[in-house]
C-alpha positions in Angstrom: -65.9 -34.4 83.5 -64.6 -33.8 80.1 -63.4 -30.0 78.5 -64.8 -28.6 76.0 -63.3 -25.9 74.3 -65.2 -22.9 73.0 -66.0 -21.8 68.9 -62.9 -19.6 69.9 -60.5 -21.3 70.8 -61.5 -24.0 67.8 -60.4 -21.0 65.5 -57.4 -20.6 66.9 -56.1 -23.8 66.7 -57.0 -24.5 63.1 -55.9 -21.2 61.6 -52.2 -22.2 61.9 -52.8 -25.8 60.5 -54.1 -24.0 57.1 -51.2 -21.4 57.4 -48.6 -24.6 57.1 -50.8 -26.7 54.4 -50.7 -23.1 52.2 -47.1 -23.1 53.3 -45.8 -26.5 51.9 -47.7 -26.4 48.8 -46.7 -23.2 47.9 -42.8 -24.8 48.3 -43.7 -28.0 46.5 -44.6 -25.4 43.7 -41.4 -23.5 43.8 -39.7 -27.2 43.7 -41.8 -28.4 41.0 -40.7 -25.3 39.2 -37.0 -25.0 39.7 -37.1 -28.3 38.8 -39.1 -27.9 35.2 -36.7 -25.2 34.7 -33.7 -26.7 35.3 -34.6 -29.7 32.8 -35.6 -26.9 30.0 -32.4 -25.3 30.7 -29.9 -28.3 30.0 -32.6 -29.4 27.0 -32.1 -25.6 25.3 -28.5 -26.0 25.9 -27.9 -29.3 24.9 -29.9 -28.4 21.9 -27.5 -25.4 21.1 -24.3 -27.5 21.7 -25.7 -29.8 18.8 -26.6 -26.8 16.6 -23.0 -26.0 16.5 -21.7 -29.5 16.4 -23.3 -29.7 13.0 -22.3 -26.1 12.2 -18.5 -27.3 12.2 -16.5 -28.9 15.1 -18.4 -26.5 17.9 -17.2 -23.2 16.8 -19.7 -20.4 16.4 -21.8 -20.0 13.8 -21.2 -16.0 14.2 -17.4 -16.0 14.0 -15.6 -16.0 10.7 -13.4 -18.6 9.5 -9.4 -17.8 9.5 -8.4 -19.0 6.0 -5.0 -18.5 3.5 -5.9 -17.3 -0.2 -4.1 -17.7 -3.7 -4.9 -16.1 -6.8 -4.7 -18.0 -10.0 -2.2 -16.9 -12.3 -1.0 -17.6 -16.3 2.7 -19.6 -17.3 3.6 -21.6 -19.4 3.3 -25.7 -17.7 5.7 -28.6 -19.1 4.2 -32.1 -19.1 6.2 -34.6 -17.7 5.9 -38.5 -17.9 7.5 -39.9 -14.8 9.6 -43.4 -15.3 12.1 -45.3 -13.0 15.4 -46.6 -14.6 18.9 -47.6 -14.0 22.1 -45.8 -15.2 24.3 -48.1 -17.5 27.8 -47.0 -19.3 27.4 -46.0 -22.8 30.3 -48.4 -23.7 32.2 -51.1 -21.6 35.4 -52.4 -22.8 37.5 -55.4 -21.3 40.6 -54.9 -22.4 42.4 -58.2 -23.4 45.6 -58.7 -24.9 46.2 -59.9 -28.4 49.7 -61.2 -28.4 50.9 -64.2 -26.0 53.7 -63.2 -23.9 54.9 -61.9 -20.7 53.1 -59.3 -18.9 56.3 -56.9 -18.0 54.6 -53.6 -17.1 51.4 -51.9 -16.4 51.2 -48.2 -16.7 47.6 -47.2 -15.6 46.2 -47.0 -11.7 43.0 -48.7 -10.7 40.1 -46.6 -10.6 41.9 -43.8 -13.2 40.5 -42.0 -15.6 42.1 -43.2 -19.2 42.2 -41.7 -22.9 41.7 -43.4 -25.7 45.3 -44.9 -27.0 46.8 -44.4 -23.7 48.9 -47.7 -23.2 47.8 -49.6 -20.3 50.1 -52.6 -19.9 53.2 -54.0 -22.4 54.2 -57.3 -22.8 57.9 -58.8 -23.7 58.3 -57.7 -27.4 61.3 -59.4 -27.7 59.9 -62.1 -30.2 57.8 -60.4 -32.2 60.7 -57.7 -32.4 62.8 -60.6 -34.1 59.8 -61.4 -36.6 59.7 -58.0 -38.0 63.4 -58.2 -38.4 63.3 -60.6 -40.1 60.6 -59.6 -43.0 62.5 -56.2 -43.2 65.6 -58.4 -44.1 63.8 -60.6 -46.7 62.2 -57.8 -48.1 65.4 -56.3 -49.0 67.2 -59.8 -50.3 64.4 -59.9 -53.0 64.6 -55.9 -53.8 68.0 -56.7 -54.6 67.4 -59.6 -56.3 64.9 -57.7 -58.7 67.2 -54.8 -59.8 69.9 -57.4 -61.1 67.1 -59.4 -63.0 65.7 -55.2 -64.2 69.4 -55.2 -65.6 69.1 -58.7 -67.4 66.2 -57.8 -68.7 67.4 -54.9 -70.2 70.2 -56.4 -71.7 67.8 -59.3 -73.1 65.4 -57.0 -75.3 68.6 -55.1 -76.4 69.8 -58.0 -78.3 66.3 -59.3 -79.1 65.8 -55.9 -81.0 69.0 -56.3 -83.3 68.5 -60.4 -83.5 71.3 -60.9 -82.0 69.4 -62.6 -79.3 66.0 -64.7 -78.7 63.1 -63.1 -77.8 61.8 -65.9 -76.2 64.6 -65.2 -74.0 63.3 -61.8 -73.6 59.8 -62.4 -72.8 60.9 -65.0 -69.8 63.0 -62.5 -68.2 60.2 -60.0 -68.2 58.1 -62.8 -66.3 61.0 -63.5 -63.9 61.1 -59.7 -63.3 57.2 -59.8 -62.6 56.9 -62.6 -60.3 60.2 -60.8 -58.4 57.8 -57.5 -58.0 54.8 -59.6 -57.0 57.8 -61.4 -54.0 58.7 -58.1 -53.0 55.1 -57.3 -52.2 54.5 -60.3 -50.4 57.4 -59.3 -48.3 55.9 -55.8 -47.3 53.1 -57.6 -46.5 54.7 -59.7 -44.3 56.3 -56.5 -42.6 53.2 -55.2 -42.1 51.9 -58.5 -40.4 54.8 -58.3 -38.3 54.6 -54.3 -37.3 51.2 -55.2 -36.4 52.2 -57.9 -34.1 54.6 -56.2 -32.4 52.5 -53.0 -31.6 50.0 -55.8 -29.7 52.9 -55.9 -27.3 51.4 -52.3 -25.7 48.1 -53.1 -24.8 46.3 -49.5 -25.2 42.6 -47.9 -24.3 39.7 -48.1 -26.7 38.1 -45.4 -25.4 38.0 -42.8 -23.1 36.6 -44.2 -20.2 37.6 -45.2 -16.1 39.7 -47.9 -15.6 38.4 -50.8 -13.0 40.3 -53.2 -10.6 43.3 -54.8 -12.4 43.0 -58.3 -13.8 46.1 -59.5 -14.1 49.3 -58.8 -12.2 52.8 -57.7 -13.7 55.1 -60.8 -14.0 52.3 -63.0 -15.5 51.9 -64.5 -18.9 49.0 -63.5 -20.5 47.6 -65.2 -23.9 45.0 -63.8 -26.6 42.9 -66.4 -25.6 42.1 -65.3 -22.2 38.6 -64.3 -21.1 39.3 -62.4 -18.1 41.3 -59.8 -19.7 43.7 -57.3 -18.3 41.2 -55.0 -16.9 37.4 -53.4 -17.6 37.1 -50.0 -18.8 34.0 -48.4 -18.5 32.9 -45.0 -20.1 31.1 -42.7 -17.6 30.6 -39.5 -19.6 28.5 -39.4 -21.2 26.7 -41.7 -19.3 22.9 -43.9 -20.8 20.1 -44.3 -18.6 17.4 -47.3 -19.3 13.8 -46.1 -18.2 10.6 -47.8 -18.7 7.1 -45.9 -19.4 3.6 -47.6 -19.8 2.3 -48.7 -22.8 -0.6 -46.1 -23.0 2.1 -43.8 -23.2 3.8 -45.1 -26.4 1.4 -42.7 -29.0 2.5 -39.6 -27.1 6.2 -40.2 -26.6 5.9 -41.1 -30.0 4.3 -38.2 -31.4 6.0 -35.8 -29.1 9.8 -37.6 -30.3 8.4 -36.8 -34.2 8.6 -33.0 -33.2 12.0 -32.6 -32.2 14.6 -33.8 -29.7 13.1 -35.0 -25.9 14.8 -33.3 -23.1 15.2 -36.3 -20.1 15.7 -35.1 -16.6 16.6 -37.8 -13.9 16.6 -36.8 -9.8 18.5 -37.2 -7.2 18.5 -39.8 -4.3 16.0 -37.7 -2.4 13.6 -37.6 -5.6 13.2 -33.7 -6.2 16.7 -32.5 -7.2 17.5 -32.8 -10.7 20.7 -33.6 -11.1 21.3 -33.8 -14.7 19.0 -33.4 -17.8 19.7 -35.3 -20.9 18.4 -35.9 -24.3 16.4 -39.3 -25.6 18.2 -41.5 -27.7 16.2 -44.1 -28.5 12.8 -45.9 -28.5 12.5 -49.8 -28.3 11.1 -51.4 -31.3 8.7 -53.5 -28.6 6.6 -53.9 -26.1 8.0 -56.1 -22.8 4.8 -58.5 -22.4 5.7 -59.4 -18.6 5.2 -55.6 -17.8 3.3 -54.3 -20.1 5.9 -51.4 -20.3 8.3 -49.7 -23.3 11.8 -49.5 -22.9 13.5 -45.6 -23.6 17.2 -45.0 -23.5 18.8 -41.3 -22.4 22.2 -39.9 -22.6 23.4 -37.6 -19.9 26.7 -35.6 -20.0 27.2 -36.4 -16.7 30.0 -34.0 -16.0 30.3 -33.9 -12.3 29.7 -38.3 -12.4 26.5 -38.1 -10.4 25.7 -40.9 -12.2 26.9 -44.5 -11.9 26.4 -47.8 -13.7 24.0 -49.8 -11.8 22.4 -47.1 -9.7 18.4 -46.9 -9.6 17.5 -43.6 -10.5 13.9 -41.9 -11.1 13.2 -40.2 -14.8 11.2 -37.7 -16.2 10.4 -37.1 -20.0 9.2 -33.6 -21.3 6.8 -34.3 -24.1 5.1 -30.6 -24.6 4.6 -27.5 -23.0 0.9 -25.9 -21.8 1.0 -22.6 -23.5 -0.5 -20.0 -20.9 -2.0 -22.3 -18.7 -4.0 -21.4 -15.3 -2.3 -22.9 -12.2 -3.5 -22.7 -8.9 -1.4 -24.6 -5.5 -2.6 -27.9 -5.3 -3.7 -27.2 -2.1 -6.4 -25.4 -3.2 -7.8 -28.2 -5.4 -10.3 -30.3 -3.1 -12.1 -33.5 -4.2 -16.1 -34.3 -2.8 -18.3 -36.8 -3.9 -19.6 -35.0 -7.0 -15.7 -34.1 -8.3 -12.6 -31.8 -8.1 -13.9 -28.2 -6.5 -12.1 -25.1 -4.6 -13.1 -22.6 -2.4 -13.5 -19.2 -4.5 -13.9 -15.9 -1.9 -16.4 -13.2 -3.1 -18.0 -10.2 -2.2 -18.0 -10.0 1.6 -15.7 -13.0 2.1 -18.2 -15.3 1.6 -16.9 -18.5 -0.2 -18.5 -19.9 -3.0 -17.4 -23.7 -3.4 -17.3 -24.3 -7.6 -16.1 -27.3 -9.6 -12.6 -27.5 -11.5 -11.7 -29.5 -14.2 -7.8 -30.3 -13.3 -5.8 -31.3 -16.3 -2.9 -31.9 -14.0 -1.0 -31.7 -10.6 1.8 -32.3 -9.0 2.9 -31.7 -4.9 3.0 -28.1 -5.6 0.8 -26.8 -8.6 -2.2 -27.6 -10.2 -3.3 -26.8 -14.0 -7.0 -25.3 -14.1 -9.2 -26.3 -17.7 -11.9 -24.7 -16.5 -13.9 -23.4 -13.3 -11.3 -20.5 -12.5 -10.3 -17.3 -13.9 -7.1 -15.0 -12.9 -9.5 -12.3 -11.5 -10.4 -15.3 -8.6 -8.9 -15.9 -5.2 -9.2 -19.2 -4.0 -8.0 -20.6 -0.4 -5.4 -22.7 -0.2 -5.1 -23.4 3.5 -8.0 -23.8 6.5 -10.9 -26.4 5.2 -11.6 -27.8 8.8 -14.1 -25.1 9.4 -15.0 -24.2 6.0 -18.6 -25.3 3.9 -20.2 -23.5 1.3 -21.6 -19.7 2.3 -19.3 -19.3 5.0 -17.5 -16.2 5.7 -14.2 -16.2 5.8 -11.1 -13.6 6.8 -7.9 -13.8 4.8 -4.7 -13.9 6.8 -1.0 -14.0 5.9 1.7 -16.1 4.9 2.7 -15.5 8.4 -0.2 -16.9 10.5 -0.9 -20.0 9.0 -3.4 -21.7 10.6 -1.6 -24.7 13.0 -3.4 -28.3 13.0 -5.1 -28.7 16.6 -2.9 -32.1 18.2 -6.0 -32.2 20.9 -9.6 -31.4 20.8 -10.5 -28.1 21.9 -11.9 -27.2 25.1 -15.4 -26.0 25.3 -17.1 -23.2 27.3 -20.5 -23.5 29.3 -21.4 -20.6 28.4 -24.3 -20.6 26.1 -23.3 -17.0 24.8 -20.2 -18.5 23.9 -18.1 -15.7 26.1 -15.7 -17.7 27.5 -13.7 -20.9 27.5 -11.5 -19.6 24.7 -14.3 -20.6 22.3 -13.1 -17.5 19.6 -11.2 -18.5 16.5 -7.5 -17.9 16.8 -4.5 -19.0 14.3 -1.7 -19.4 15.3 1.0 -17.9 13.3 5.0 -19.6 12.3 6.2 -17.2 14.5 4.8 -18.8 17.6 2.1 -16.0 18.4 -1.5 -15.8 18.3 -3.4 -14.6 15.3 -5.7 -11.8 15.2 -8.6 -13.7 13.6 -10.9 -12.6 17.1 -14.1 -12.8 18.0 -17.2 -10.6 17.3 -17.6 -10.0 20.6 -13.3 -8.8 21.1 -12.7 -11.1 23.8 -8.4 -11.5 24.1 -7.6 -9.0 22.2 -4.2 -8.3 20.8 -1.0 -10.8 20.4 0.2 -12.8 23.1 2.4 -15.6 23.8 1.2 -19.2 23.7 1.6 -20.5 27.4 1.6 -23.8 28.2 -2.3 -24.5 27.7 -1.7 -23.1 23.7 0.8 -25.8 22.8 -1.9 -28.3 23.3 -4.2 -27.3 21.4 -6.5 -25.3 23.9 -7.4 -21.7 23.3 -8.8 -21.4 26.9 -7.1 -19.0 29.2 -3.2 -19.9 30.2 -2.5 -21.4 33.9 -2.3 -18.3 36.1 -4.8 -16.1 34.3 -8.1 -15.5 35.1 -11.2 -16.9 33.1 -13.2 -13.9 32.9 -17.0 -14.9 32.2 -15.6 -18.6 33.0 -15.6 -18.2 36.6 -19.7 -16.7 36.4 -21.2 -19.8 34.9 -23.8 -21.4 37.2 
């Protein structure tokens, strides 16, 4: 016989089967939920991250940008025309001998400086010695040969005047006399010729100039005919310098050399020193056609011979002066699609990017046409972060901003509280800026630890991470 269980007890067994179906849909729910809400939690913040992606490498929107500032100011800006050119000797000599003869001293040391006249070498002036003796003797024979044909002559026109003599007698005495003078001269001459030759025995300097490796050695004989010569003197102050300038150039030197006198400066091996300045000499009458450039020459007093034939060197003309000209560092001068522009800070700190028309630059200044006034403050240093409307706080020349060697490492947080996520400079001194936060997180100076050298501007190994540790 089979049991069958009473309207109660049917109750009671299917009140706790509805009490576990309410049960596990009302978990499924809760699931279902924590679930939704997870997914709209990483969308919002995914959504945020990207917001301030776009707003400028993931810092906040809120925080100010650390920045360095310049104000323009009014001088007076030379132009310069840069050129490269080598130095070459305003005068080379190679000193030969004009004599033949035997080479029986030489008086100078290699490498010395010389004056002009100075007598570098001397040859055997025995021969030429004898030559001049010689003339000096003939000379005198015919002097004394004149004064007894004076007396005859004399005597000749005395007896020609009383006819007691012919004056055709007269008159070739007279030319006997004449041709006697005309001797005499020929003898002087002939001494000359001969004093001549004999000073060619001391071979002398030029010029004032340094003397080069010898030639020839003492003991040799040496002939005017030689090519190599005794040795090369080579004048070193002043000194020339050859430079070359393009041809679109060639109006303005030209006009600018009409003015006045050009002042040439040439640098030093590491290109920035000037290491003497000079004055242009001369302009070639031509163009080269395989360069398209214009030879210039330049003279240099070269006083402490920091110049030397054959060296390379890199030149710079001065063809006019910018009369109160407005110059801003050339850091502050950027370039975007639409031109030249810079930074200028206004009311509130808020920069205000505005287009410049440079007239020109070089590594440290830049000469403002127009855009800029003197009552402007531009920033020179801290563009990473920077776009048009931003605000901005000024620092000092003592916390330039550093360049970041490694990406910087990003909070969780979605209020941005922590993972170091506040702007900080980093100063030459080694310490943190005090560009900070809105929201005063780190405070204060401290030393860069070991995570601030790399770039991160999370909390040091060792310290505690504040609102890092709460994230879920």
């Amino acid at each position: 016989m089979l049991f069958k269980p009473e309207k109660d007890d049917e109750t009671t067994v299917r009140k706790p089967s509805l009490i576990s179906r309410l049960l596990k849909r009302m978990v499924s729910l809760m699931i279902t939920a924590v679930i939704l809400g997870g997914l709209g939690y990483i969308g919002w913040y995914a959504f945020q991250t990207k917001q301030g992606g776009n707003r400028g490498n993931g810092a906040r929107p809120d925080l100010p940008v650390p920045v360095l500032a310049a104000t323009p100011h009014v001088q007076d800006v030379p132009v310069y025309l840069d050129g490269v050119g080598s130095v070459k000797a305003l005068n080379t000599v190679t000193v030969r001998s004009q004599v033949d003869g035997k080479l029986i001293a030489v008086n100078f040391v290699e490498g010395q400086d010389v004056k002009k006249g100075d007598v570098l070498g001397e040859i055997d002036p025995a021969l030429y010695q004898a030559t001049y003796d010689q003339a000096v003797a003939k000379k005198a024979q015919d002097e004394a040969l004149l004064a007894n044909q004076k007396i005859d002559l004399a005597r000749y026109q005395q007896l020609a005047a009383s006819n007691a003599g012919s004056k055709q007698q007269a008159d070739t005495q007279k030319a006997t006399v004449a041709q006697q003078e005309a001797l005499i001269k020929a003898d002087q001459a002939a001494i000359d010729n001969a004093a001549a030759t004999l000073s060619y025995t001391k071979i002398v300097a030029p010029l004032s100039g340094r003397a080069g490796l010898r030639q020839v050695d003492q003991g040799n004989i040496i002939h005017a005919a030689d090519t190599t010569g005794l040795v090369i003197i080579t004048q070193l102050q002043p000194i020339a310098v050859w430079f070359s300038l393009p041809q679109q150039q060639i109006m303005r030197v030209n006009a600018a050399a009409a003015k006045g006198q050009l002042a040439v400066d040439v640098f030093g091996n590491d290109g920035v020193t000037v290491i003497d300045t000079g004055k242009l000499t001369g302009i070639d009458n031509q163009v080269d056609p395989t360069t398209g450039t214009l030879k210039l020459k330049a003279e240099f007093p070269n006083a402490n011979y920091q110049l030397w034939p054959g060296q390379f060197v890199n030149v710079r003309l001065k063809v006019e002066t910018l009369s109160q000209a407005i110059v801003v560092p050339t850091s502050a001068v950027q370039r975007g699609p639409a031109g030249t522009f810079s930074y200028v800070i206004g009311e509130g700190d808020i920069v205000t990017a505005k287009p410049v028309t440079v007239t020109q630059q070089n590594e440290h200044d830049a000469v403002i046409a127009s855009g800029l006034t003197t009552a402007d403050r531009v920033v020179t240093t801290g563009f990473a972060n920077l776009a048009d409307g931003s605000k901005v706080v000024v620092g000092k020349d003592d916390q330039t901003p550093s360049a970041d060697l490694a990406p910087r490492k990003r909070s969780r947080n979605p209020d941005g509280k922590g993972g170091g996520q506040g702007q900080q400079g980093q100063g030459k001194d080694g310490k943190r800026g005090e560009w900070q936060g809105k929201n005063g997180e780190h405070h204060g100076k401290r030393e860069h630890g070991e995570g601030d050298q790399k770039g991160q501007t999370g909390p040091a190994a060792g310290e505690p991470s504040g609102a890092a540790k709460s994230q879920p």
